[in-house]
N, C-alpha and C positions, 0 to 999 in steps of 0.2 A: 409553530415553526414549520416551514414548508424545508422538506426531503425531497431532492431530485435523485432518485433510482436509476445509475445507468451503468450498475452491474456492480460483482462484488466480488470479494476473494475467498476462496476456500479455504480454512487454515490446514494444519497439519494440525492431527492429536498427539500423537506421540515420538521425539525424540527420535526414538529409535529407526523412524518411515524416513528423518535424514539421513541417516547412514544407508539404507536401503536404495535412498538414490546417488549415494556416492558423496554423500556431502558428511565432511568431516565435523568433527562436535569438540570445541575448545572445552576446555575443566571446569568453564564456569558451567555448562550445561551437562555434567556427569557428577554433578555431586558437587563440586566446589563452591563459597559461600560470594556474595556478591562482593562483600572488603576486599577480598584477593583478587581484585581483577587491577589491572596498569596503575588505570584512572577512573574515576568517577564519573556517571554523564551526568548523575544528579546532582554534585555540588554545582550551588549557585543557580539552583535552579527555581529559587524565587523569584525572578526574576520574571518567571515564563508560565510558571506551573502555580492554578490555583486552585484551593480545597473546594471540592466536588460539596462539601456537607455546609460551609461557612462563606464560599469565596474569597480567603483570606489566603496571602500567600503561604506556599508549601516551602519550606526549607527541609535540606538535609542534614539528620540527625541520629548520628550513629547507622545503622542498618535501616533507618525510616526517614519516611518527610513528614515533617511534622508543622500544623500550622500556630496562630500566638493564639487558638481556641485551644490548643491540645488535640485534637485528633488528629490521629496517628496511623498511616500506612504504611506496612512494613515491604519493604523490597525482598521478593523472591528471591531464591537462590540462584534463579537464571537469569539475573539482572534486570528486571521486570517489575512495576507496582500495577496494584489493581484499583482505580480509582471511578469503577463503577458502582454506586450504591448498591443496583438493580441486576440480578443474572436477568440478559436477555438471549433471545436463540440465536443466532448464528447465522443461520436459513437453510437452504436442504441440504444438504451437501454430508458424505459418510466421507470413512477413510480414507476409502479406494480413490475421493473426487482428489483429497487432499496431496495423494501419492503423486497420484496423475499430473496436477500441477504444477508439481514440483520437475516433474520429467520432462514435459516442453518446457519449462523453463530452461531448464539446464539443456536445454540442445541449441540455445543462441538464437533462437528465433524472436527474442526481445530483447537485445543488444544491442540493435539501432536504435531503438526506444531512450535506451538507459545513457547512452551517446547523447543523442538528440535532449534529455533532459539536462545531462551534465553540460552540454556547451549552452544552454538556455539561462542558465543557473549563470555559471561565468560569463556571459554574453550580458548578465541583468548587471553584474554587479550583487546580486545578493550575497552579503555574508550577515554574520548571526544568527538568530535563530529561524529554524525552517521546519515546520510542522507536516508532518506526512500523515493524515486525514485518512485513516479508511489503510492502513498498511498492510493488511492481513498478513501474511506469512513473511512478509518484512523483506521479500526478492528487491523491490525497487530502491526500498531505503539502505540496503547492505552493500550494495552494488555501488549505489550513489557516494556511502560514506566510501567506500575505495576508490574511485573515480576521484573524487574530488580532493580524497587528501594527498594524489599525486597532480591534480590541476585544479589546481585550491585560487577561490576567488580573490577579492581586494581584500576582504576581511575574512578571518576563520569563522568557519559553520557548524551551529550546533544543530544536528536531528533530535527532534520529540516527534515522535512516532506512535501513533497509536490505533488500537481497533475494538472493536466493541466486542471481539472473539479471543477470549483469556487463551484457550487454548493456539490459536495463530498467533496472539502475542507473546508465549513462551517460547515457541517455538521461534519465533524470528531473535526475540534476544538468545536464542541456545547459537543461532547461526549466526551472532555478530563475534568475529575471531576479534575485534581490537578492544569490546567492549567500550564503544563511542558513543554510542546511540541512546537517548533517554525513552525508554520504552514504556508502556504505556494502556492497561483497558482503559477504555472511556467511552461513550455513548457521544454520535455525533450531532444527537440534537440539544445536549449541553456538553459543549467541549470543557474539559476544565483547564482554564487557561486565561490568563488575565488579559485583561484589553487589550490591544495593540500591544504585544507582546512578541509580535513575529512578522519578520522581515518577507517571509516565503510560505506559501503554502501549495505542498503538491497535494492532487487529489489525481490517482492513476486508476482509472480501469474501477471507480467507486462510485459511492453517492452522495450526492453533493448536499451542502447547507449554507447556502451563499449567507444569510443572515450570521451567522457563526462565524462565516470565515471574516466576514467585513470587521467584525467585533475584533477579533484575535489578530488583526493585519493592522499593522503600525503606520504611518505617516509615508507614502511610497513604497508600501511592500506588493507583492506580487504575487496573485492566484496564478497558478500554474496546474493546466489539467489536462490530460487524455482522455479522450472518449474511441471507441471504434469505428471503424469507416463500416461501410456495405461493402466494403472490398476484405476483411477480418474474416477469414475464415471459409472465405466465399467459396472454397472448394468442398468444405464440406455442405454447405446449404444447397450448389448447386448438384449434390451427388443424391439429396434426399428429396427434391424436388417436387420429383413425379409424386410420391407416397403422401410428403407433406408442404405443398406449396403454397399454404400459411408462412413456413418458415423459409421459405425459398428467400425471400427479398427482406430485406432490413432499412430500416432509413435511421438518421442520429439528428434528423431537423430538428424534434422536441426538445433535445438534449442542446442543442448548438442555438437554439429560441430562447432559451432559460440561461445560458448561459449569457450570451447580449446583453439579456433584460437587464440582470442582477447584477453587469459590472462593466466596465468599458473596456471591449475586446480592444487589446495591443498587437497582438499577432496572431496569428492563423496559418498554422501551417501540415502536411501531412508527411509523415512519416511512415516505410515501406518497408518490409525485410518479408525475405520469401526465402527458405530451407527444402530441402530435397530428405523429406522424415524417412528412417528408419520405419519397421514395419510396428515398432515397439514406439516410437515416438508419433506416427499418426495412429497407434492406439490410443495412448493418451491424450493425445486431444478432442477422439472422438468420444472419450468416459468424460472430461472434464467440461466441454463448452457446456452451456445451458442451452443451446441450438437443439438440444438432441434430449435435454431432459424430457420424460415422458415418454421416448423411442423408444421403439425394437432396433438396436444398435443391430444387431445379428442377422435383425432381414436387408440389412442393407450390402451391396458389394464396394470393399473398400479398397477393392485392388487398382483401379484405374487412375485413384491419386497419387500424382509422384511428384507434388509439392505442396507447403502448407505456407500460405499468406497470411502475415500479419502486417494491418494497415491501421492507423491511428490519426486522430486529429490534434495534435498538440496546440492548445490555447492556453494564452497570456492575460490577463485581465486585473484590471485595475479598479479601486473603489475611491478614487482620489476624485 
């Protein structure tokens, strides 16, 4: 199974790094059991969800989904199953990446993004189920389920959401306030997920598995992806230039080749949002990009940036 790498999400470890950015933590994620939440996102979720061990569908069953082999995974207390056989790693990234992340997020500089997916999504007509590929810390998918259940498409939408990082996927179910969302580890080179089971697949800012997604995408359903422009960030690559002009310039052609190949691009379009950071918010981007992994952050002077660009290619694609 061929993996297209074109970048990934940091998760958060602990709970607690929400609150330190200001993000509030509903009861399901401070102790509270998963039955006590509104609604279920797992009921009926055989529909969508298939055992990782058997491929037979997962039904919910008391506090587990359970398949008609009997094996049995139990839902976490932060609304969460782990439906990875295998612990795999993550990739480089410590706390401090996860913190950081969290911090340019919350300053709105990916809002146009989250916009631009939600009128994409109501623009397709997608409704039912819509799988978010590679979720890490669960910003795109929490955002989206609020987004849409006040510009809610033709049909209601169910998120299954998943990331091969237990700890980002705790943490994103600890930050779903409606508890909507079917959360999810899972490994993207076997999704567990029954055939064409899914109307929508977003893949944001991850790495793709076009063979997966075609399997799991129903009779006219729709990949949906973001990759980033040469224009993402471009103030900090061209601030590091002189020192490292390897990383000076970027291109997303490989990314935008593979994409074509493995499915019939529908739309093509680019998406812009530019922020005037805080001195506390172009920190955090310069600890979190991977531009700078391997840097001396500290021999660099970061006083000259007094805007931070986020640029994106949002693609449509179909396997029909």
């Amino acid at each position: 199974t061929r993996v297209d790498f074109s970048g990934c999400k940091p998760p958060f470890r602990h709970t607690a790094e929400l609150r330190l950015c200001g993000f509030s933590m509903p009861p399901t994620a401070c102790g509270g059991k998963a039955h006590a939440m509104k609604s279920n996102p797992f009921a009926g979720c055989e529909d969508v969800l298939a055992c990782p061990t058997c491929r037979e569908p997962l039904a919910l069953s008391g506090t587990s989904l359970r398949c008609s082999r009997n094996h049995c995974f139990d839902i976490a207390r932060q609304g969460y199953v782990n439906l990875l056989a295998h612990h795999k790693a993550a990739g480089p990234y410590d706390r401090d990446s996860f913190l950081n992340r969290r911090a340019v997020f919350s300053s709105g500089l990916y809002d146009e993004l989250v916009f631009a997916l939600r009128n994409t999504i109501t623009a397709l007509g997608i409704g039912g189920a819509i799988v978010d590929a590679g979720c890490g810390e669960g910003f795109f998918s929490n955002r989206l389920a609020d987004e849409l259940a006040t510009n809610a498409p033709a049909a209601p939408i169910r998120l299954f959401s998943f990331d091969i990082c237990k700890d980002a996927v705790r943490l994103a179910a600890g930050a779903d306030r409606n508890g909507s969302i079917a959360w999810f580890v899972a490994d993207l080179a076997s999704i567990p997920l029954r055939d064409h089971c899914a109307r929508g697949v977003l893949n944001v800012f991850s790495p793709a598995n076009y063979p997966e997604f075609r399997r799991v995408l129903g009779q006219g359903g729709f990949l949906i992806k973001a990759v980033p422009t040469a224009k993402h960030f471009h103030e900090i690559r061209e601030q590091i230039g002189a020192s490292a002009p390897e990383r000076k310039d970027y291109s997303n052609e490989r990314v935008l080749r593979h994409f074509s190949e493995s499915c019939t691009m529908r739309e093509h379009r680019t998406v812009t949002s530019t922020i005037h950071p805080t001195p506390a918010q172009l920190s955090a981007a310069v600890e979190m990009t991977p531009i700078m992994f391997g840097m001396d952050r500290a021999s660099v002077n970061w006083a000259s940036i007094d805007t931070l660009t986020m640029e994106a290619e949002l693609l449509v694609g179909t396997f029909d």
